[in-house]
C-alpha positions in Angstrom: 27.1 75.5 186.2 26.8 78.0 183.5 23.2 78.3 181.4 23.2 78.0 178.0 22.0 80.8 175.8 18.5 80.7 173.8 19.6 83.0 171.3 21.4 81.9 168.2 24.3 83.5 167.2 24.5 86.6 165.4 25.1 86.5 161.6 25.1 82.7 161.3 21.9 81.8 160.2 21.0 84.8 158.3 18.7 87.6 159.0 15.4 86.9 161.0 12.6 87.2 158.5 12.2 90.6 156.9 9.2 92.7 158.0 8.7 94.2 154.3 8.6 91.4 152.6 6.4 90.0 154.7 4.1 93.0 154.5 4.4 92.9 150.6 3.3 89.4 150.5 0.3 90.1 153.0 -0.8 93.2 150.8 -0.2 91.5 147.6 -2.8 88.3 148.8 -5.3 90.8 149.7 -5.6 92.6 146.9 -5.4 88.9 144.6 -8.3 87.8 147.5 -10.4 91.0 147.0 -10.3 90.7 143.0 -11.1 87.4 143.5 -14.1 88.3 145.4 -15.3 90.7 143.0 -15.0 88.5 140.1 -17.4 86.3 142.1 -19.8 88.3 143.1 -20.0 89.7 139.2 -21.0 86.2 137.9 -22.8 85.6 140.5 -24.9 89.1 139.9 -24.5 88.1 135.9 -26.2 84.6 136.7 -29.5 85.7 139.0 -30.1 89.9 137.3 -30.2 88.7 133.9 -31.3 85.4 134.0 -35.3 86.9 133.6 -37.0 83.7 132.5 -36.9 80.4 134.1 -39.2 77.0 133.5 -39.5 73.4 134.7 -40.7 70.4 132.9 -44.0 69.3 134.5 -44.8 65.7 132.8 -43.8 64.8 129.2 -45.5 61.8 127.4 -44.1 60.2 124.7 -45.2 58.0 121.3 -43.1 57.1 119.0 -42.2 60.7 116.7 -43.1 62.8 119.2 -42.8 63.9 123.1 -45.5 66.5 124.9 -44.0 68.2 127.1 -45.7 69.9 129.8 -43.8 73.4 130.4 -44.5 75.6 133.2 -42.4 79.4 132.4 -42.3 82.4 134.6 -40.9 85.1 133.5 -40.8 88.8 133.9 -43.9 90.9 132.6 -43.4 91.7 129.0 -40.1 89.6 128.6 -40.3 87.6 125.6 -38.3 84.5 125.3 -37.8 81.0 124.4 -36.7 77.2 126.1 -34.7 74.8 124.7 -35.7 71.6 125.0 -34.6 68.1 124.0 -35.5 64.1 124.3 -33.2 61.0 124.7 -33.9 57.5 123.6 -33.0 54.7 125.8 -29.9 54.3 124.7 -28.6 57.8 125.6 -28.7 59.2 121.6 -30.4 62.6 121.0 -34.1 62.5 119.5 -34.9 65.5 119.0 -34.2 69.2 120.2 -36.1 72.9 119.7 -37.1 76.0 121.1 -40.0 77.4 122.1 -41.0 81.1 122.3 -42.6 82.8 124.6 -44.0 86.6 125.1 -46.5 88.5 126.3 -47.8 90.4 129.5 -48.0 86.8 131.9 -45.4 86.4 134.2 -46.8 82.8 134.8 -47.1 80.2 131.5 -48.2 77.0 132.0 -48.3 75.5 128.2 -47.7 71.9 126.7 -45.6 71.7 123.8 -44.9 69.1 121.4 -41.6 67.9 120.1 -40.7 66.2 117.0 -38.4 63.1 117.2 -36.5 61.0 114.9 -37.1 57.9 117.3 -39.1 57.5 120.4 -37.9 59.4 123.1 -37.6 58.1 126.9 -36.7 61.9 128.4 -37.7 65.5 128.0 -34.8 67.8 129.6 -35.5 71.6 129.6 -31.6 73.0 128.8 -32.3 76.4 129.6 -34.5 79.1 129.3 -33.0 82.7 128.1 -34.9 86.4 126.7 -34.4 87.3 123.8 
């Protein structure tokens, strides 16, 4: 009994795959992965190095044309800034939005501010603090 060959026959199913295209492709993904990673870690740097002030919203209380808003800012000595902030009424409709600066030598302000309203406001959201 004869064996049967494993190989396949030559020139029927085309060339086996071809070594420098497959080294192409592999160089070609690792340079698209490395920009990738570059571009990355840029915003990522971007986002944490210049993003020098940061704050929280504490408590708020609310009446019925205005919202207190307890703020608590850090920031970097002798960066001068401001927040954004804003209140919602119940029904999901903007209130009332501002800024408010701050500047100086603290790196720690703890300050309560008070924003006007057009109705009575339910939140207090701090959108972002940013120097300048």
């Amino acid at each position: 009994m004869s064996t049967a060959s494993t190989r396949l026959p030559e020139g029927r199913y085309g060339r086996p795959s071809d070594e420098r295209a497959d080294r192409k492709l592999k160089i070609a993904g690792t340079v698209l992965g490395a920009a990738l990673l570059a571009l990355v870690g840029y915003f990522a740097y971007h986002y944490v190095a210049q993003n020098e002030i940061s704050g929280e919203v504490i408590t708020f209380q609310a009446s019925d044309d205005a919202v207190a808003i307890h703020l608590e800012v850090r920031k970097d000595a002798g960066t001068a800034g401001y927040c954004t902030v804003r209140s919602q009424s119940g029904d999901g409709a903007e209130v009332g939005r501002a800024d408010f600066r701050f500047s100086g030598p603290a790196t720690r302000i703890d300050k309560v501010v008070t924003l006007r309203t057009t109705a009575r406001g339910t939140t207090a959201q701090l959108l972002g603090c940013h120097a300048g």
